[in-house]
C-alpha positions in Angstrom: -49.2 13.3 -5.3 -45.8 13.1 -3.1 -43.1 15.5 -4.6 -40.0 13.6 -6.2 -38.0 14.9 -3.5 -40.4 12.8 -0.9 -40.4 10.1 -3.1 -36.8 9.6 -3.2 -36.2 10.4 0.6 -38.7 7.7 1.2 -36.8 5.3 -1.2 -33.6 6.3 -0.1 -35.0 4.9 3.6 -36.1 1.6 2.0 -33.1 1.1 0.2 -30.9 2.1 3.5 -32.3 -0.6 5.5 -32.3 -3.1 3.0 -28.6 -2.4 2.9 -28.2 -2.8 6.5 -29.7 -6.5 6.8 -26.9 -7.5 3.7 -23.5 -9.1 3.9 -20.9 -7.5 2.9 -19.8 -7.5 -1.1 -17.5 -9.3 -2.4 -15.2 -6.8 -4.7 -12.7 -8.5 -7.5 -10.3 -6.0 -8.1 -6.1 -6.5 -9.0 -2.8 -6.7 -7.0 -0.5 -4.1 -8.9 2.6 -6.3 -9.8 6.1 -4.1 -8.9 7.5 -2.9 -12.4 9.6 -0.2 -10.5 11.5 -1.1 -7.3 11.2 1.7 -4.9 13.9 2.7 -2.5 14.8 6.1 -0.9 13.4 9.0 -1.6 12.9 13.0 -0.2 10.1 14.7 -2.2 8.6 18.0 -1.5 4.8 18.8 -2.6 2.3 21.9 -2.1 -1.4 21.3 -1.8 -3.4 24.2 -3.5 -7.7 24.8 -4.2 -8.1 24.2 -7.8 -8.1 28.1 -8.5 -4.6 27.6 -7.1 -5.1 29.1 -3.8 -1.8 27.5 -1.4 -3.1 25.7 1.4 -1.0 23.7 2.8 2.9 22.6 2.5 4.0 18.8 2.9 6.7 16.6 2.1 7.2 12.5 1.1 9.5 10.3 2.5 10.4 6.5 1.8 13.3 4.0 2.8 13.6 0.6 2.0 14.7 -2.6 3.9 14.7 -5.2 1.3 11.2 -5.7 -0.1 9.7 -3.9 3.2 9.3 -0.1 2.5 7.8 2.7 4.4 6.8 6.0 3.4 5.9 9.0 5.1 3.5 11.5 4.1 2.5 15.0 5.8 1.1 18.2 5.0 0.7 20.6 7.7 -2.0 23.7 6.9 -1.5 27.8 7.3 -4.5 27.3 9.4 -2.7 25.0 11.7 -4.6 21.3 10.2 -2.6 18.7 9.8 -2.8 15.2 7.5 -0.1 12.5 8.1 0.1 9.4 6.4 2.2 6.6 7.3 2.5 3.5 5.4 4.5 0.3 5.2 4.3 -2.3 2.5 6.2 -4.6 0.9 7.4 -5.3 -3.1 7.7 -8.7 -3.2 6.4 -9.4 -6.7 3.1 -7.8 -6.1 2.6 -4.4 -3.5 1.3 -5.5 -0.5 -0.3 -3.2 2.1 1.3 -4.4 5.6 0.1 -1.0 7.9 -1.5 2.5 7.0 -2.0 4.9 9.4 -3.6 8.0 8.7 -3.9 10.9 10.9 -6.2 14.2 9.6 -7.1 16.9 12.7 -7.8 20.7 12.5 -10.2 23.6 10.9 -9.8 22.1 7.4 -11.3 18.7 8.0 -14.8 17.8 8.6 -13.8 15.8 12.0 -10.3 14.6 13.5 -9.8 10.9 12.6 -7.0 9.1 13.4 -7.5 5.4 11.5 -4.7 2.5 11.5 -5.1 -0.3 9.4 -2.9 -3.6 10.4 -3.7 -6.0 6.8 -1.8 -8.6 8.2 -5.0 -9.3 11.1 -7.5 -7.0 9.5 -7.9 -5.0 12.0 -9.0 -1.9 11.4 -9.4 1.1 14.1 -10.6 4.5 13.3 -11.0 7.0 16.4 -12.7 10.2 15.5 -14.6 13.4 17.9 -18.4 13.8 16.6 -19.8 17.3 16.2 -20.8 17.6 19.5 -17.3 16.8 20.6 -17.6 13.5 22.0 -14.3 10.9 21.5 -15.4 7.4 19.5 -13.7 4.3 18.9 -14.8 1.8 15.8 -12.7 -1.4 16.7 -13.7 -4.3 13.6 -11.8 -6.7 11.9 -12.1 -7.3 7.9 -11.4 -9.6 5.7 -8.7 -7.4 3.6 -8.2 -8.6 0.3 -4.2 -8.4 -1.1 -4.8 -5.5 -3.2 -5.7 -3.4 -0.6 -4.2 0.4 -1.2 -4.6 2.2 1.6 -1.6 4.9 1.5 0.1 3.7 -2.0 -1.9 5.0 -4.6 0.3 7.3 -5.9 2.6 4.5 -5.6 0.4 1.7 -7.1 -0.5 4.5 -10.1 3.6 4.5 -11.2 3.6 0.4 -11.3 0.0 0.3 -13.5 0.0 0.0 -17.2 -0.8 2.3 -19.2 -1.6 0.3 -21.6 -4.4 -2.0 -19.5 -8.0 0.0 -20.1 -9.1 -0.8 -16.7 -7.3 -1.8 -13.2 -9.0 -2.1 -10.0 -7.8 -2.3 -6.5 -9.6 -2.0 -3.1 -10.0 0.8 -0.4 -11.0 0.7 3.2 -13.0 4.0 3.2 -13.4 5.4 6.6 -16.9 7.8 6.8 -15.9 7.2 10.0 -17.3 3.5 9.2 -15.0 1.6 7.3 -16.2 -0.4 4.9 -14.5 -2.0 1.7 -14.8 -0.1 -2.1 -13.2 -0.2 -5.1 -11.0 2.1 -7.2 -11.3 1.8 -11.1 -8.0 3.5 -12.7 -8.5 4.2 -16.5 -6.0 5.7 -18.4 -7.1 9.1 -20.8 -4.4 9.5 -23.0 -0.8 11.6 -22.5 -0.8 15.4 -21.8 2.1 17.7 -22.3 3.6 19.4 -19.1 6.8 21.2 -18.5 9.5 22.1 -15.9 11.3 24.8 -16.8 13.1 24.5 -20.1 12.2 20.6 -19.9 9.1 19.7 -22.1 7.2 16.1 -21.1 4.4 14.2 -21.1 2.3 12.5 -18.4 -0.2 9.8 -19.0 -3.7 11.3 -17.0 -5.5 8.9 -15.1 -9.1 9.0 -13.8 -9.6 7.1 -10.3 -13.7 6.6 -9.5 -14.7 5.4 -6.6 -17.1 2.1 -7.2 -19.2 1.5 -3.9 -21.2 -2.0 -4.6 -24.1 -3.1 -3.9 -27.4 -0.9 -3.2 -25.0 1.2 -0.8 -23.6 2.2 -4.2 -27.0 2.7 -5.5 -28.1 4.6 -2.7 -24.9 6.9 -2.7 -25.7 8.1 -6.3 -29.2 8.2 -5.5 -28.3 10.7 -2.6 -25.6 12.6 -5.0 -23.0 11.2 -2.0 -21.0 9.5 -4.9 -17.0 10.5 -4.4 -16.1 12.6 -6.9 -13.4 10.9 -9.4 -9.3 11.6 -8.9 -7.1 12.9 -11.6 -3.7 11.7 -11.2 -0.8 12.7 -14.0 2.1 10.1 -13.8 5.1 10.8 -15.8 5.8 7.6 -17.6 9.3 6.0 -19.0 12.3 4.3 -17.4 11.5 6.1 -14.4 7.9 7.2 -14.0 7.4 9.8 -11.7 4.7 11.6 -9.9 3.4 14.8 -11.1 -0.2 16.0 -10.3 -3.0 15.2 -8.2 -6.7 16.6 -8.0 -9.3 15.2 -5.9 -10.3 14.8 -2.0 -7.9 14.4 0.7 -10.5 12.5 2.5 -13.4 11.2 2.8 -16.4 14.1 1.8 -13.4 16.3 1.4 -13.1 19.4 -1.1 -11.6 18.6 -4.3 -7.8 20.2 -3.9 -4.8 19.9 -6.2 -1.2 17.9 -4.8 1.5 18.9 -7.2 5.9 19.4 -6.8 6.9 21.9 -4.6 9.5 24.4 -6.1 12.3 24.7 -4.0 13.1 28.8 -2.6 16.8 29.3 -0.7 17.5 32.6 1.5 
């Protein structure tokens, strides 16, 4: 008798190329409407393991034209990596993904991929080295749905209610491949927090990562599911982000983003 492990290889082969020889899925998720205006801002983060080893410093930018916004994100590592995220959208009733692009390179990711995402055609480019070091190039359009949230998460995750038990919005994953999932943001009640002599509390959010299909199937089969985000948004007149935990990227570690405390000379 073949051992499970055989079994499920063998099933994971059926299921792959079954999966190959399918359209794409169509995923129903929401567009996020704008509760908060946002405008300029300077923040300041730190990006630690979840034992709370530092590993990286990084700030967050935004300006505003009208409804046309674009933020800045970076991080740059002590070991010399570096994860930049530009993204411009606009707040027109709904937010409305207009460009992402993301750039990750050095010892602390997987690969270096660079990806830029233009919603307005679809296109969607993602160059990346393979192990071996060879330069690629994946150059494919998609049909991007409005709700797309490439680079405004943390954004989106200030606008959502708390009070709605489920809201979905769509992702272009890159593995480097892009291909179209869906984030499910449920809300598990308030948690205390403080800063300094300041007590609050911040509604905790649980973001999974819903891959359709048998692809889907086949990444729980294979234990390749994404693990689920934790994101703690301080609520109120003017909700705020606070805490983060889950991958930078794609097959990434699970780290922690979280406020930077500010030290003068």
């Amino acid at each position: 008798m073949p051992g499970a492990d055989s079994v499920r290889t063998k099933l994971a082969a059926i299921l792959l190329a079954c999966t190959s020889m399918l359209p794409p899925p169509v995923l129903f998720a929401d567009t996020v409407p704008v509760r908060h205006t946002e405008g300029l801002m300077h923040g300041f983060l730190v990006l630690r393991t979840l034992d709370g080893k530092a590993l990286a410093d990084g700030q967050l930018t935004q300006e505003a034209q009208g409804d046309r916004v674009t933020a800045h994100l970076v991080f740059r590592f002590k070991d010399g990596s570096l994860y930049e995220d530009t993204t411009i959208f606009s707040q027109r009733g709904t937010f409305r993904l207009l460009m992402d692009h993301q750039i990750q390179k050095g010892p602390s990711f997987k690969q270096p991929v660079d990806t830029l995402i233009d919603a307005s055609t679809g296109q969607v480019k993602v160059r990346y080295t393979e192990e071996k070091g060879s330069p690629k190039v994946i150059n494919e359009r998609i049909a991007l749905p409005a709700d797309v949230s490439n680079g405004l998460l943390f954004t989106l995750m200030k606008d959502v209610k708390p009070s709605a038990p489920l809201t979905t919005v769509s992702l272009v994953a890159t593995t480097p491949k892009p291909r179209l999932v869906k984030l499910a943001i449920s809300p598990h009640g308030e948690e205390p927090f403080t800063i300094g002599n300041f007590r609050h509390k911040a509604m905790h959010y649980v973001v999974r990562v819903e891959i359709a299909g048998a692809a889907g199937f086949l990444a729980r089969l294979l234990g390749k599911q994404p693990p689920d985000m934790h994101v703690w948004v301080l609520g109120g007149e003017a909700p705020a982000f606070v805490k983060a935990e889950g991958p930078l990227y794609a097959g990434g570690p699970v780290w922690r983003i979280q406020l930077a405390s500010a030290g003068f000379f």
